[in-house]
mmCIF file of the C-alpha atoms, coordinates in Angstrom:
data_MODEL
# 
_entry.id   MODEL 
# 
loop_
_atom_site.group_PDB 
_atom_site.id 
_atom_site.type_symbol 
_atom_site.label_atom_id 
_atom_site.label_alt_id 
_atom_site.label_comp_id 
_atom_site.label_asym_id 
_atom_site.label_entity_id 
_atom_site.label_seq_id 
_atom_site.pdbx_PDB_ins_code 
_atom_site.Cartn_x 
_atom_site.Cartn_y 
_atom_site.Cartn_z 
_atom_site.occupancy 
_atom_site.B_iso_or_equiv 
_atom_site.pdbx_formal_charge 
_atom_site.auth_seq_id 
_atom_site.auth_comp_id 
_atom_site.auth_asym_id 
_atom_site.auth_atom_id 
_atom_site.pdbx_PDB_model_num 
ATOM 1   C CA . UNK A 1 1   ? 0.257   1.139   -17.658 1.00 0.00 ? 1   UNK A CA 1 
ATOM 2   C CA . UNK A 1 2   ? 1.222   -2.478  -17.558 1.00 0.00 ? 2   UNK A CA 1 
ATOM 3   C CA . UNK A 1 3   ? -1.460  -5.565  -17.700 1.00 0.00 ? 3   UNK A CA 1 
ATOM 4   C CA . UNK A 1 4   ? -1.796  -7.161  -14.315 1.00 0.00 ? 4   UNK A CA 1 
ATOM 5   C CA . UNK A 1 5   ? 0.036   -10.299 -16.355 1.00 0.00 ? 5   UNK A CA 1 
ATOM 6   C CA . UNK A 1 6   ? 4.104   -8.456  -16.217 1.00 0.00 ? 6   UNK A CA 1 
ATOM 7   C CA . UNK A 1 7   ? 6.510   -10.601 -16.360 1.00 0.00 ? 7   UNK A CA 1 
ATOM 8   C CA . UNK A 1 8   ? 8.899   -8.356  -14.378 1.00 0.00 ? 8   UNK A CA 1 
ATOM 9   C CA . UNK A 1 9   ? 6.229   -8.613  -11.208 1.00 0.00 ? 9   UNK A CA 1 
ATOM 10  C CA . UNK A 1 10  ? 7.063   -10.398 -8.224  1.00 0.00 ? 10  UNK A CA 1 
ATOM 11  C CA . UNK A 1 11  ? 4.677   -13.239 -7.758  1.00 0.00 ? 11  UNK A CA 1 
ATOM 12  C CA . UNK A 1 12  ? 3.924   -16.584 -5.627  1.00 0.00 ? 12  UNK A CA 1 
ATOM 13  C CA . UNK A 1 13  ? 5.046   -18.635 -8.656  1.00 0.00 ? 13  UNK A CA 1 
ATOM 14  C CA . UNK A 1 14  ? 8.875   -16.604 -8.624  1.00 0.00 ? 14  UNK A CA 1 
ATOM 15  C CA . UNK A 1 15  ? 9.338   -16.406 -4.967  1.00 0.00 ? 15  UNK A CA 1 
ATOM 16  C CA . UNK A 1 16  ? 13.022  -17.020 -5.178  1.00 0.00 ? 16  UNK A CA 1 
ATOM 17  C CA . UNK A 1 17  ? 15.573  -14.220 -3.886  1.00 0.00 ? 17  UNK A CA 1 
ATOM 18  C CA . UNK A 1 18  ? 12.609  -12.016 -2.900  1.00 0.00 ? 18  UNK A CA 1 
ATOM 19  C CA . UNK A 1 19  ? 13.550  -8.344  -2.762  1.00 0.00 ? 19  UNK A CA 1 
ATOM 20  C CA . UNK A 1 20  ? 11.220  -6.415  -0.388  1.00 0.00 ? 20  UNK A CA 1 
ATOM 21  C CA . UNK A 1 21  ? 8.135   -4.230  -2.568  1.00 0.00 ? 21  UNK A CA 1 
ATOM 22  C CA . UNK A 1 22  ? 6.200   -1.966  -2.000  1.00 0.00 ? 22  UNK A CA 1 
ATOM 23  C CA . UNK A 1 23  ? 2.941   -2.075  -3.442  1.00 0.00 ? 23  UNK A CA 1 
ATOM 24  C CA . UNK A 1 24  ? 0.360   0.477   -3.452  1.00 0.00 ? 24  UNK A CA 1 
ATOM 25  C CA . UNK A 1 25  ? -3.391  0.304   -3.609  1.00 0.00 ? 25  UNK A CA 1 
ATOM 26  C CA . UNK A 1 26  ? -3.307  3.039   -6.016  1.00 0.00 ? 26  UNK A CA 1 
ATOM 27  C CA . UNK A 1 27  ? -6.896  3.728   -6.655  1.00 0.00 ? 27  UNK A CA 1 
ATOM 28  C CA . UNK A 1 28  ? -7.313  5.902   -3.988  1.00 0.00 ? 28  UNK A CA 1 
ATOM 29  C CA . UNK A 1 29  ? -3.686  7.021   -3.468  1.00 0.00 ? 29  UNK A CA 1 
ATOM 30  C CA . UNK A 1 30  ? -3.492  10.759  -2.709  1.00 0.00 ? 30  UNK A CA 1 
ATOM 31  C CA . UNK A 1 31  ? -1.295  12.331  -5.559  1.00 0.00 ? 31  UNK A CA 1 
ATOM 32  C CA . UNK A 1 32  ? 1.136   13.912  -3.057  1.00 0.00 ? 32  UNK A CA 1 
ATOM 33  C CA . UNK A 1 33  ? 1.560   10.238  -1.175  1.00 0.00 ? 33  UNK A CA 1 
ATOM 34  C CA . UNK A 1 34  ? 2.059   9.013   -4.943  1.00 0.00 ? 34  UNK A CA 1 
ATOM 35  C CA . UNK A 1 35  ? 5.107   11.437  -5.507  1.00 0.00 ? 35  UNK A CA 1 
ATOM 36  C CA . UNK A 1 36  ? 6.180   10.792  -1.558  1.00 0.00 ? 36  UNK A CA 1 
ATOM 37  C CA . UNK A 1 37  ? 6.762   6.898   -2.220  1.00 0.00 ? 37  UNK A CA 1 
ATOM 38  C CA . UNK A 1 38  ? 8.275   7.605   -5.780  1.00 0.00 ? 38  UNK A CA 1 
ATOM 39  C CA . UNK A 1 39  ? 10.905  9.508   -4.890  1.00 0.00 ? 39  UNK A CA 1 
ATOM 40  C CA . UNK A 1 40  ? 11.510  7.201   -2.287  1.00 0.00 ? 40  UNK A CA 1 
ATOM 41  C CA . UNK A 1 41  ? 11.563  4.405   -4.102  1.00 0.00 ? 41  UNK A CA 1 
ATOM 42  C CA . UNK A 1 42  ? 14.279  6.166   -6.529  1.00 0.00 ? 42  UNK A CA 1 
ATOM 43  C CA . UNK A 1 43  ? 16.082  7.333   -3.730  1.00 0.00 ? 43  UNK A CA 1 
ATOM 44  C CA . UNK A 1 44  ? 16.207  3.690   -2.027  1.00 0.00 ? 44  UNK A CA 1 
ATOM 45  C CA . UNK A 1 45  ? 15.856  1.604   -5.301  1.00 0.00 ? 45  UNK A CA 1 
ATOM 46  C CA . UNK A 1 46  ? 12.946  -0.089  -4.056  1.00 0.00 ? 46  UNK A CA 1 
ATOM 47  C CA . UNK A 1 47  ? 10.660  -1.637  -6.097  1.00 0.00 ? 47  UNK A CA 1 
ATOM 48  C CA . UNK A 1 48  ? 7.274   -0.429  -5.843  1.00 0.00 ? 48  UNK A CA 1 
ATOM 49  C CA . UNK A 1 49  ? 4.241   -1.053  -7.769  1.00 0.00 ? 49  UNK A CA 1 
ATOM 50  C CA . UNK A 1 50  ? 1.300   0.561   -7.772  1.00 0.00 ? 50  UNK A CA 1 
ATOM 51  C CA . UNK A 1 51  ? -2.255  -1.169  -8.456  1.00 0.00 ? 51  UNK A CA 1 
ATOM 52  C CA . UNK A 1 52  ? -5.001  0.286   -9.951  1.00 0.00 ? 52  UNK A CA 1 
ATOM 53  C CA . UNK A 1 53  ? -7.810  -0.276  -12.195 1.00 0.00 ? 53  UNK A CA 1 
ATOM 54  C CA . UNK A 1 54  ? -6.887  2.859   -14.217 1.00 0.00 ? 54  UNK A CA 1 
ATOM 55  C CA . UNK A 1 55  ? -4.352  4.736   -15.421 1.00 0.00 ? 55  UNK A CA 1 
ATOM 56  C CA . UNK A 1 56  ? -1.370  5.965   -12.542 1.00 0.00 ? 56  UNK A CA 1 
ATOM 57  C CA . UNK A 1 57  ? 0.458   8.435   -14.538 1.00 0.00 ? 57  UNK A CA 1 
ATOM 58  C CA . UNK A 1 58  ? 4.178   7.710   -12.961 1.00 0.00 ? 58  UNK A CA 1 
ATOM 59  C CA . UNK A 1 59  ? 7.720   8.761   -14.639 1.00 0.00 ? 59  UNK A CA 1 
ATOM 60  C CA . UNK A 1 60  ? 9.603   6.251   -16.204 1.00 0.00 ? 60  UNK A CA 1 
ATOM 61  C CA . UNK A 1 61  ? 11.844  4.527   -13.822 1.00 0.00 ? 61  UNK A CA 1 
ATOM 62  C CA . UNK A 1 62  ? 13.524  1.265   -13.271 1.00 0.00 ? 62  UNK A CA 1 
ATOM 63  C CA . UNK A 1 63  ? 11.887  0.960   -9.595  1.00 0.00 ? 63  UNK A CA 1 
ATOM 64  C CA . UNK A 1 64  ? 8.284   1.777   -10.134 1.00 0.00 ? 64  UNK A CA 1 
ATOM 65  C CA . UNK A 1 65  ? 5.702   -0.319  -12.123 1.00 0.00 ? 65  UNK A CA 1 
ATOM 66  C CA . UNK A 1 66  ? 2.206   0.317   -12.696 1.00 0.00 ? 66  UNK A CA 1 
ATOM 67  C CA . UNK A 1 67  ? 0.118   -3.287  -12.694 1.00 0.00 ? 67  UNK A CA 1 
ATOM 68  C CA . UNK A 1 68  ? -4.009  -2.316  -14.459 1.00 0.00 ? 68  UNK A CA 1 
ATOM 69  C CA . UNK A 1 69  ? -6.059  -4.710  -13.474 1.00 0.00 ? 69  UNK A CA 1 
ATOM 70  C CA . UNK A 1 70  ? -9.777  -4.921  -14.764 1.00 0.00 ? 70  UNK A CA 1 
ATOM 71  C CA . UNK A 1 71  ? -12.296 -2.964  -13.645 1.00 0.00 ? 71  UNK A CA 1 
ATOM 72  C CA . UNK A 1 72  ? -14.387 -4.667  -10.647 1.00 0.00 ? 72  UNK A CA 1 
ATOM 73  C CA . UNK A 1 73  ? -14.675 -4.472  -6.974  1.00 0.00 ? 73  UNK A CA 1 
ATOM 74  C CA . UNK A 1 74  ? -11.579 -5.205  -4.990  1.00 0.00 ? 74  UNK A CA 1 
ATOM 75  C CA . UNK A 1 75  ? -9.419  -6.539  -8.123  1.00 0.00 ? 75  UNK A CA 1 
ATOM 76  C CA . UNK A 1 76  ? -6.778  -4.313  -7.009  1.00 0.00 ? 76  UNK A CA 1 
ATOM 77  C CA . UNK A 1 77  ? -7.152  -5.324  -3.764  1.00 0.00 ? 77  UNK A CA 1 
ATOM 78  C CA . UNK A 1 78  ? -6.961  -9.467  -4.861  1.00 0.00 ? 78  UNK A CA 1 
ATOM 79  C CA . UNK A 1 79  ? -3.532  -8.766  -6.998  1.00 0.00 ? 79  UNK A CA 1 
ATOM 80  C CA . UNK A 1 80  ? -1.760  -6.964  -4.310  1.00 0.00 ? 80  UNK A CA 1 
ATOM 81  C CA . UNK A 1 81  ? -2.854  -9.742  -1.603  1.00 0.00 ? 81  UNK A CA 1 
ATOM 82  C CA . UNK A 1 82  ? -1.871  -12.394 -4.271  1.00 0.00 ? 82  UNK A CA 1 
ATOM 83  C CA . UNK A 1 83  ? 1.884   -10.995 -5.284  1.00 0.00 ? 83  UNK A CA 1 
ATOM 84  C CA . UNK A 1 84  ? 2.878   -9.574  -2.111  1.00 0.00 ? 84  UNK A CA 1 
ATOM 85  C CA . UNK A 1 85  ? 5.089   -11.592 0.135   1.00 0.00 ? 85  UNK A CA 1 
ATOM 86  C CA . UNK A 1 86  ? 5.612   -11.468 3.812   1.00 0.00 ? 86  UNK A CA 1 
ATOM 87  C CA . UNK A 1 87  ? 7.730   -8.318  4.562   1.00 0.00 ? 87  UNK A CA 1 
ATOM 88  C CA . UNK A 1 88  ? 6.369   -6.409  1.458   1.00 0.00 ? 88  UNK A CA 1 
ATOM 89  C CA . UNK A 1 89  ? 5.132   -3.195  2.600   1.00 0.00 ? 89  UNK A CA 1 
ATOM 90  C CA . UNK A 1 90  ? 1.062   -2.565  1.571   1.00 0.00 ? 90  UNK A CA 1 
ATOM 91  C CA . UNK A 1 91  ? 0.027   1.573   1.198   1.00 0.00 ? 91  UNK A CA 1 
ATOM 92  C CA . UNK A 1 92  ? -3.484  1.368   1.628   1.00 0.00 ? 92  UNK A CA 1 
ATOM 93  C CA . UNK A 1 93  ? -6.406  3.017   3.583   1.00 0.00 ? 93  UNK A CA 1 
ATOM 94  C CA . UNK A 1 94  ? -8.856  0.155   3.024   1.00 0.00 ? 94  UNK A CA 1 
ATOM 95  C CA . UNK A 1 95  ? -8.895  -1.624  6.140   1.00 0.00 ? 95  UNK A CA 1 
ATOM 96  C CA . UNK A 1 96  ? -10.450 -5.297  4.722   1.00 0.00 ? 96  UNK A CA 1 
ATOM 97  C CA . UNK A 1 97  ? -6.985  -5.330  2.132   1.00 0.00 ? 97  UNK A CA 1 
ATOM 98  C CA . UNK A 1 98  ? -5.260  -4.330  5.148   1.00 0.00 ? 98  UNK A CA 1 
ATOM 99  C CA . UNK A 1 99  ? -6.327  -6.772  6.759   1.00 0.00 ? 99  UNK A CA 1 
ATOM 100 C CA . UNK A 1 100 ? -5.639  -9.488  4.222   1.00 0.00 ? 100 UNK A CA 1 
ATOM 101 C CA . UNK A 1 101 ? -2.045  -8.118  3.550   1.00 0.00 ? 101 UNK A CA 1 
ATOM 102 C CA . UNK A 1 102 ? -1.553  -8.515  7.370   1.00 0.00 ? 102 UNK A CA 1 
ATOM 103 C CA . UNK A 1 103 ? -2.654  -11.689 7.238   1.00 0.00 ? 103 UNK A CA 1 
ATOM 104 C CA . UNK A 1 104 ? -0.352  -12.772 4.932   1.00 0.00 ? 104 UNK A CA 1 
ATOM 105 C CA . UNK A 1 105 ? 2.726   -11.374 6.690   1.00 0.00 ? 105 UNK A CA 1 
ATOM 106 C CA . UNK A 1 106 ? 3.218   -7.810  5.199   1.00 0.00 ? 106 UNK A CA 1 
ATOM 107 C CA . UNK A 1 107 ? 3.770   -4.526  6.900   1.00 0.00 ? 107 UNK A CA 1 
ATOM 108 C CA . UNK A 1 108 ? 0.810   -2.226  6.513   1.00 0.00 ? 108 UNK A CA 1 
ATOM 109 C CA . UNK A 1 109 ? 0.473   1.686   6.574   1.00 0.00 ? 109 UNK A CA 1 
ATOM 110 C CA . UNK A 1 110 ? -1.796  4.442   5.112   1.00 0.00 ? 110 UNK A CA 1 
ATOM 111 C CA . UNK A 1 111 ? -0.814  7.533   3.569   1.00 0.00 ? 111 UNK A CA 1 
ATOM 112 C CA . UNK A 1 112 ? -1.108  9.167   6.491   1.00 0.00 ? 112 UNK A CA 1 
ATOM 113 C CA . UNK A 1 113 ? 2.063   7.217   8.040   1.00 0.00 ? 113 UNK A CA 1 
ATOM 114 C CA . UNK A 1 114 ? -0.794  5.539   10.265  1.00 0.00 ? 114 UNK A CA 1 
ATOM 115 C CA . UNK A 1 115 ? 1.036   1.867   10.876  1.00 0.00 ? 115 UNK A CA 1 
ATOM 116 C CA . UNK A 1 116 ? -1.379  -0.707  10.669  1.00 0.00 ? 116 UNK A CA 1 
ATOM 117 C CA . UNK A 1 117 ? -0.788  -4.536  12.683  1.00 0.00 ? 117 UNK A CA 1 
ATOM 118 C CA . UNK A 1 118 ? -2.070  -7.483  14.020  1.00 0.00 ? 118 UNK A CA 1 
ATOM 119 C CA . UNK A 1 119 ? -3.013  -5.372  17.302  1.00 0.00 ? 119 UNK A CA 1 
ATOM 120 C CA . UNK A 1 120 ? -4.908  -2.623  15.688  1.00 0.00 ? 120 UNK A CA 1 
ATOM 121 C CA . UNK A 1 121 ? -6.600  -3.871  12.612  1.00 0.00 ? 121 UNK A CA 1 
ATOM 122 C CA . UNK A 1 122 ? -9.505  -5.931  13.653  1.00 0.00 ? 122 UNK A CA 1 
ATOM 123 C CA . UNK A 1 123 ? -10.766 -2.867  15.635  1.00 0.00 ? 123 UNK A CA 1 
ATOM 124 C CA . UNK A 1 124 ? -10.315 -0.812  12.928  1.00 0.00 ? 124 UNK A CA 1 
ATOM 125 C CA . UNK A 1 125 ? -12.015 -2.927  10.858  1.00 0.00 ? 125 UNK A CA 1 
ATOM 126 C CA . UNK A 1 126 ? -14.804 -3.189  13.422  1.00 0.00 ? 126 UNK A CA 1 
ATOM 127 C CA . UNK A 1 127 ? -15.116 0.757   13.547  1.00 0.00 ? 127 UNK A CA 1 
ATOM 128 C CA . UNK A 1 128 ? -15.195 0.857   10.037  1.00 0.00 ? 128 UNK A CA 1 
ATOM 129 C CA . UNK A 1 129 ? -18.231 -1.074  9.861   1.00 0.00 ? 129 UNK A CA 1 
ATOM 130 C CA . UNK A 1 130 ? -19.996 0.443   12.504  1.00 0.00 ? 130 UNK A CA 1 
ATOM 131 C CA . UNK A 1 131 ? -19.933 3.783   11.191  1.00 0.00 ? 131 UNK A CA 1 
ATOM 132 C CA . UNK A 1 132 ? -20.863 2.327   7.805   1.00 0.00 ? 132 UNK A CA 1 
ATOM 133 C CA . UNK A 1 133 ? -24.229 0.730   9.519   1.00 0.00 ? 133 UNK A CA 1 
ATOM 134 C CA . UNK A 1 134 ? -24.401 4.182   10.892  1.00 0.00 ? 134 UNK A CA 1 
ATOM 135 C CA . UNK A 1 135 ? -24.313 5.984   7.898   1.00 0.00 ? 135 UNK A CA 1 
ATOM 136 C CA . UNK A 1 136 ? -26.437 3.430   5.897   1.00 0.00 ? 136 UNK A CA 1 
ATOM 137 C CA . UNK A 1 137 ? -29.071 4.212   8.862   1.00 0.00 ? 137 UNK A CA 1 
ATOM 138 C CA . UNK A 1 138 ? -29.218 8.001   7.956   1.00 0.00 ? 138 UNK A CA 1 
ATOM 139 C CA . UNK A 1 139 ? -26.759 9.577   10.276  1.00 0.00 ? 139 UNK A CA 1 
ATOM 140 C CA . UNK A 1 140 ? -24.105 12.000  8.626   1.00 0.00 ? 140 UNK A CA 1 
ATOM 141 C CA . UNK A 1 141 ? -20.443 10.609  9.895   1.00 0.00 ? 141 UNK A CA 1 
ATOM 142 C CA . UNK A 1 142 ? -18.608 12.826  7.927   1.00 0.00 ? 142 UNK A CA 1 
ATOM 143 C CA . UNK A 1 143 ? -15.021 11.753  6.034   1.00 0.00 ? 143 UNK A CA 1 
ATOM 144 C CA . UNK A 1 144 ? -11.783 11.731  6.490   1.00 0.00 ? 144 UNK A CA 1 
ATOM 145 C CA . UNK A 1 145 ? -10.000 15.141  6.602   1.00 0.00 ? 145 UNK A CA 1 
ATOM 146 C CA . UNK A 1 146 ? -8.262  16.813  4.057   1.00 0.00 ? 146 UNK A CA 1 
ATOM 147 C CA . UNK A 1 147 ? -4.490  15.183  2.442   1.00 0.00 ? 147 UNK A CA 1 
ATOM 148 C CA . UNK A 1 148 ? -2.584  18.496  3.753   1.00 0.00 ? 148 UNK A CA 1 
ATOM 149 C CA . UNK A 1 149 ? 0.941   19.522  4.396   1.00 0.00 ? 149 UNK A CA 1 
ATOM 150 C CA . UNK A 1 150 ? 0.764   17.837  8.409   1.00 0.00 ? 150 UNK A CA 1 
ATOM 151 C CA . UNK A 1 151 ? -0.521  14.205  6.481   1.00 0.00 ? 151 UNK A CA 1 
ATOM 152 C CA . UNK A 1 152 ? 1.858   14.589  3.779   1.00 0.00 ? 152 UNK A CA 1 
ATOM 153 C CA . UNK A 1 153 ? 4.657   15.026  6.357   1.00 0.00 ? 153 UNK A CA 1 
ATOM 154 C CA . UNK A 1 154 ? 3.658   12.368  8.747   1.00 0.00 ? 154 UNK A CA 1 
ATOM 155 C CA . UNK A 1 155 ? 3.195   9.691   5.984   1.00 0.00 ? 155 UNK A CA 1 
ATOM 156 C CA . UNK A 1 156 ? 7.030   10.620  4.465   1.00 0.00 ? 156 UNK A CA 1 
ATOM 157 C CA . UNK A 1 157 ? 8.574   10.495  7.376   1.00 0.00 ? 157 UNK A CA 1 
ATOM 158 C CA . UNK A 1 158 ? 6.991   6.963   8.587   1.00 0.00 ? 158 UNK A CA 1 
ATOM 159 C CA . UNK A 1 159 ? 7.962   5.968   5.004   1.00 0.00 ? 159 UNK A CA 1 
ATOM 160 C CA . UNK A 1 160 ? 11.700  6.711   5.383   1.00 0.00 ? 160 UNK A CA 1 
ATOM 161 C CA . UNK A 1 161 ? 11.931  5.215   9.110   1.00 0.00 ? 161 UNK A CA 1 
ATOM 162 C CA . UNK A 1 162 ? 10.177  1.938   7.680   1.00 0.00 ? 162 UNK A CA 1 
ATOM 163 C CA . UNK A 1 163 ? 12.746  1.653   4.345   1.00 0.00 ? 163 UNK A CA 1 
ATOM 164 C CA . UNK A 1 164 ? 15.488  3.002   6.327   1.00 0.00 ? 164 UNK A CA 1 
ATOM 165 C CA . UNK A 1 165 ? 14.808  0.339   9.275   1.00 0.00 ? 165 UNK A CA 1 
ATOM 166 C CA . UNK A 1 166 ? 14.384  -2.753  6.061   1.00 0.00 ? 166 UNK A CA 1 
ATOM 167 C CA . UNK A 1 167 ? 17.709  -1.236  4.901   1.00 0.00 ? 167 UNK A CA 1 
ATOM 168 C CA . UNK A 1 168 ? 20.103  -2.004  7.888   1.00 0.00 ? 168 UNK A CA 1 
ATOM 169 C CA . UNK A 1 169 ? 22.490  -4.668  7.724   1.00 0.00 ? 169 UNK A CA 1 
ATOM 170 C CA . UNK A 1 170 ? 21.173  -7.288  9.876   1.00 0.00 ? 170 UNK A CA 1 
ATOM 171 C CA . UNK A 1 171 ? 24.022  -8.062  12.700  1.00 0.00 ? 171 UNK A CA 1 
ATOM 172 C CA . UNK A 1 172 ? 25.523  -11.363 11.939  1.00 0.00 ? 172 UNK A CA 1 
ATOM 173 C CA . UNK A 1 173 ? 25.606  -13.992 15.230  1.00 0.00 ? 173 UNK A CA 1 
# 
């Protein structure tokens, strides 16, 4: 794993000829999402880096990093949300880095392909908490359901429409 220092990481400070990232709030990454967006990134030659504060055990490859920040809450969340750049796409299921990443001009989505935006997120946010008060109250919300073979489709395929769509020549005037 790399420290949250690299040199080879995009960041505010080296904004110049910014290639689109993808960064991914790795703590709570599904494993099959994990080897959906790294054989994306080889097949697209994106780079992608995924942020954790422990160990991501990725292949070796010249498109995906691993940044380990320390432990504490939401330092994964703070280094994604300070090196990404508008147009970066953010994996993540936490709706307040979401929001943030939003925010600050990236695209969002979960692993579950779920596309996250300006015109969805505060909601979500807002649902989030309420069923948080609820469950801090005593009431059993349950969780999300299971990573399966349906979520592990829906979130490769929204994947490949998003880096196919960043990959098309932009029509010149």
């Amino acid at each position: 794993m790399t420290d949250a220092q690299d040199h080879d990481a995009p960041s505010p400070q080296h904004p110049a000829e910014h290639v689109t990232t993808l960064w991914v709030d790795a703590d709570a990454c599904p494993r099959a999402a994990r080897d959906i967006l790294v054989r994306a990134a080889e097949r697209t030659a994106t780079p992608t880096w995924f942020v954790a504060n422990h160990q991501v055990p990725l292949p070796r490859s010249m498109h995906v990093k691993a940044l380990s920040v320390p432990q504490g809450a939401d330092a994964a969340d703070q280094l994604i949300v300070e090196r990404a750049h508008p147009g970066d796409m953010v994996i993540t299921s936490d709706l307040p880095l979401a929001l943030e990443a939003i925010e600050k001009g990236a695209l969002v989505m979960t692993t579950r392909g779920e596309a996250l935006d300006g015109n969805n997120i505060r909601a979500k946010v807002q649902m989030r908490d309420f069923m948080e008060s609820m469950r801090s109250s005593g009431e059993h919300t349950g969780g999300p359901s299971a990573y399966g073979q349906r979520e592990q489709r829906d979130f490769g395929n929204a994947l490949d429409r998003w880096l196919a769509k960043i990959r098309r020549p932009t029509p010149r005037a």
